[in-house]
Structure formats: structure tokens, C-alpha cells
N, C-alpha and C positions, 0 to 999 in steps of 0.2 A: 504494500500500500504506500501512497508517494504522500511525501512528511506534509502535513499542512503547516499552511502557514501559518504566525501569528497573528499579525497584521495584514490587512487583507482590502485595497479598496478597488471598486470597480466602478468607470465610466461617473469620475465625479466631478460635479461641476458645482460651482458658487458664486452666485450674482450678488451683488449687494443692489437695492434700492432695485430691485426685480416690479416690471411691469412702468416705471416710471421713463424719464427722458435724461434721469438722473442716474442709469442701471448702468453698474460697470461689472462683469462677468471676469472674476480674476480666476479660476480654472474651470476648465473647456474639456474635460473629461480625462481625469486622470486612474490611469489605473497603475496600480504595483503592489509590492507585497513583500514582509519580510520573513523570517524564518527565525525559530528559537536560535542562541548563541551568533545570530549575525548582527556586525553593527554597519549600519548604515548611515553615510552624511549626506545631507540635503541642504543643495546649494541654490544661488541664483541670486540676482537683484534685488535691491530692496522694494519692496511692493511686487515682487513676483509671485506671491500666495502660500512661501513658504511654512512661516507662520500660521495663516490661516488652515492649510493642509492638516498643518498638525493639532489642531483646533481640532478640526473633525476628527483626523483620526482618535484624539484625547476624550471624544462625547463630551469637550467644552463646546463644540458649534455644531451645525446640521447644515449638510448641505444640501445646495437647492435640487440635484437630484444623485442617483448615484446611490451605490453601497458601500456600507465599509461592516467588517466582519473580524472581531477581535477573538482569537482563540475559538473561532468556527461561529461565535457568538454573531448576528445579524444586530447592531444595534439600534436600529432602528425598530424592531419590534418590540422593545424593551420601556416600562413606563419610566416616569422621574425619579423612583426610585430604584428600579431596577438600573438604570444608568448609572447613580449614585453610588452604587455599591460595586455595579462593574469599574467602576473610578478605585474604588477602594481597593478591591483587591487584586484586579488584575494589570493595572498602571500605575505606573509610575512617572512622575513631574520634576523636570529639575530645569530653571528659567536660569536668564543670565544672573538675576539677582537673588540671592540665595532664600530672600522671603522667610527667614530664620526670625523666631520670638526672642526678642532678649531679655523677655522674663525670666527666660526655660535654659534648661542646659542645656550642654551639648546633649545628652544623652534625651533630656525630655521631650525634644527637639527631634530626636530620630528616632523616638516611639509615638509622634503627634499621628501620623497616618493608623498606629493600634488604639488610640484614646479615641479616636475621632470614630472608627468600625467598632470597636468593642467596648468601649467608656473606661476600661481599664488593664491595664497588659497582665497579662499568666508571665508566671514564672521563664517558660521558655519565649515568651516574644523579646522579655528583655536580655537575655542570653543571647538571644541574636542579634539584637541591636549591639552590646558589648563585642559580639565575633566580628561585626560588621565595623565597627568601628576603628578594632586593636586593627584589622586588615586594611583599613587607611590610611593608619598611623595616627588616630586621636585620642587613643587610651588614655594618654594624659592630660587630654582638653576633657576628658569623661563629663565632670562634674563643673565647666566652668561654664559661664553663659556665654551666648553668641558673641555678644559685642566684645568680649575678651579673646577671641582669638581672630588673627589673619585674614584676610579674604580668602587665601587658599585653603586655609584651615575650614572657615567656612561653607566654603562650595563642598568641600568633600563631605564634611556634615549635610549638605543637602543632599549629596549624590546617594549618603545612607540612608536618608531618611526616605527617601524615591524607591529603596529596595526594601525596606523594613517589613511591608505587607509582603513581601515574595510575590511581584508580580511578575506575568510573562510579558510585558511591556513597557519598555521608561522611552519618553518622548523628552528629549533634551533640546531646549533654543537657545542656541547661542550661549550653553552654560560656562565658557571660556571667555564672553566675551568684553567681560567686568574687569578682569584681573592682567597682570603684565605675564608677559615671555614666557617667560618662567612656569610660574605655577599654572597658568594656562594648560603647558603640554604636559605635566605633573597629571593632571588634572583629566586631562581626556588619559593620555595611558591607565589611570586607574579604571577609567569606565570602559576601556577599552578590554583591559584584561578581568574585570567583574561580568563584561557581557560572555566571556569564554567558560569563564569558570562555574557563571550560575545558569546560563542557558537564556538568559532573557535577551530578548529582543532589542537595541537601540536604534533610534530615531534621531537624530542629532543635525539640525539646522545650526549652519556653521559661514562665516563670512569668510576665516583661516583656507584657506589652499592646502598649505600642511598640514592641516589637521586631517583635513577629508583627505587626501590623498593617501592618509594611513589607515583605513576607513577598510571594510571588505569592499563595500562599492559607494558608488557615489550616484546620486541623482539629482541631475537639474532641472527645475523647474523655468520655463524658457513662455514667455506669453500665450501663458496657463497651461503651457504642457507638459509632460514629465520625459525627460530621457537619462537613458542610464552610460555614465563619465566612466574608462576605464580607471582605476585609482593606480596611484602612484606615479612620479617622473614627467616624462613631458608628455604623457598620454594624456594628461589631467582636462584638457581641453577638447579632447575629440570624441563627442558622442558616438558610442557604441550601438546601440539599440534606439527602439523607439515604438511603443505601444505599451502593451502590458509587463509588469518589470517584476 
């Protein structure tokens, strides 16, 4: 049987101000799809739908027509709160800006996705949170609050807290795109080698070149279309494909 995907969208399009003299259609029917332990970057212009793409594929937006199918899941036959809880446990969110409590610690901070589905972690959610952490290197930010550690320190506190639920999907924009040189590519190699290690899926809108070209593949979105970039070298620019990806 041939492996399904996790991510999954078909023939998707999204108009904003649809029916009006005002409607601008920023994708035109995109289809692609990712697979557990692949990471993938998604590039292109700014206001090329990036962003938005990943909006829908997140069940943060709905597009105007089109499918998209998380873990075989059809989400659009899903009520608000079946959406809600597909959010919870099957995705995971990590934005350029870390969106971190600085009430909370690092660690309360990377159990907010278990407080939020279950009102209070088991024993083994915070074990995870701890495994997940010592594996980023924050074991000794554990117990300190957000605003007391780094932007790198930070980001990777979000990037645990994005996997805390164990989902089969994290949707990443631009989460490099706050921080300098450095911790930036600190930053995607961890999510790079956590997408291998736990199987999940990455989605990664990226403006870096280098980044995505370290990437399994790469997909650009080009006036609302999608085509798939070989990665790496100076192939970085020569569309390979073009339809369903």
C-alpha cells in the first residue's frame, strides 16, 4: 500500500473580496502534499500566498474552493470544534515570532498546547516536554521565563512547544526570520533533524535561499501557483515539476 501523505491539498484556490471589483485570487489551484519525516520549504514573493497557503493548510483559513486532507482527515467536513482539536493534536505552529508568555516558563511555555487540550499535563506529557527540551539544549532555561532567555533560546522553546502534542504536522513561517546568522541556521538544523527523528511533517515558509536549499524539496509559489525547486546548489532556481507535488 503506497504511504499516505500527511498533508495533503488538492486544486486550491483563495480569492479575497470574492464576487466584488475588489477580488484578488492569490492561489489558482494549488495542489501538493507532504509525507511523514519530510521537510519541506516554501518559497516565493512576498504577497505570493505563501503565508496564506499555510493558513489553510493550518484550518487557521478556508479556502475558497479546493481540498486539503491532514492525516487522511478531509477538513472541511469537520465542525469548529472538530477543527479545534484537529489544531491541537495533530499540528503544530511555530511563527517568526516566538508568541512565548512571559508569565510562564520555559517549560510552562512548552506544555501550553497540553493545558490548552487537556486543562492539565499527566505525568508523562511533562517528561516529554523535559526530553524535548534537554534535546535542544534548554535544560537549563527549564524553569526560567521567556523574557530571560535569547531569541535563539526562545525560538527553540517554541519549536518544542509546536511538538509537545506529538503532532504529524508543524507548519513553520518564517521561524528564522527574527533572529541573526547564526542562531537562525542553529535553529532550522534542529527542526530539521527533529523532522527525521520524530517523523513529523515540516512546512517551512522561508525568504533564506540557504535554508531551503537544505530543505528535502523546495516549493515555489509563483502567481498563485505551486512548482517544485530542485534543492540544493545552483539548481535552486530551476523549476523541476509543475502540477501536483
Amino acid at each position: 500500500m503506497a504511504e499516505q501523505p500527511i498533508v495533503q491539498a488538492i486544486g486550491l484556490t483563495k480569492a479575497y473580496n470574492p464576487g466584488t471589483n475588489k477580488e484578488v485570487e492569490v492561489l489558482h489551484g494549488v495542489d501538493m502534499q507532504a509525507f511523514a519525516g519530510e521537510f519541506v520549504a516554501i518559497i516565493g514573493q512576498s504577497g505570493s500566498g505563501k503565508s496564506t497557503l499555510l493558513n489553510i493548510l493550518g484550518a487557521l483559513d478556508t479556502p475558497t474552493s479546493g481540498q486539503v486532507l491532514i492525516d487522511g482527515i478531509d477538513i472541511a467536513t469537520l465542525s469548529s470544534d472538530g477543527l479545534a482539536s484537529l489544531r491541537g493534536t495533530k499540528i503544530g505552529f511555530v511563527f517568526q515570532f516566538h508568541h512565548l508568555l512571559d508569565e510562564f516558563s520555559c517549560l510552562e511555555n512548552t506544555l501550553m498546547p497540553v493545558l490548552i487540550q487537556k486543562g492539565a499535563p499527566e505525568k508523562a506529557d511533562i517528561a516529554y516536554a523535559k526530553h524535548l527540551l534537554q534535546r535542544v539544549g534548554l535544560e537549563s532555561q527549564m524553569h526560567k521565563r521567556a523574557n530571560q532567555m535569547s531569541g535563539g533560546q526562545q525560538q527553540r522553546n517554541a519549536i518544542v512547544r509546536a511538538l509537545c502534542n506529538k503532532p504529524k504536522l508543524v507548519l513553520a513561517d518564517e521561524p528564522t526570520g527574527n533572529l541573526d546568522s547564526h542562531s537562525g541556521q542553529e535553529v532550522f538544523k534542529l527542526m530539521r533533524e527533529i523532522a527525521r527523528e520524530t517523523g513529523v511533517a515540516f512546512l517551512m515558509v522561508t525568504h533564506d535561499d540557504r535554508l531551503a536549499a537544505a530543505a528535502d524539496r523546495i516549493l515555489r509559489i509563483e502567481d498563485g501557483l505551486i512548482s517544485e525547486v530542485s534543492a540544493g546548489g545552483s539548481s535552486f532556481d530551476r523549476p523541476q515539476k509543475r502540477g501536483r507535488l
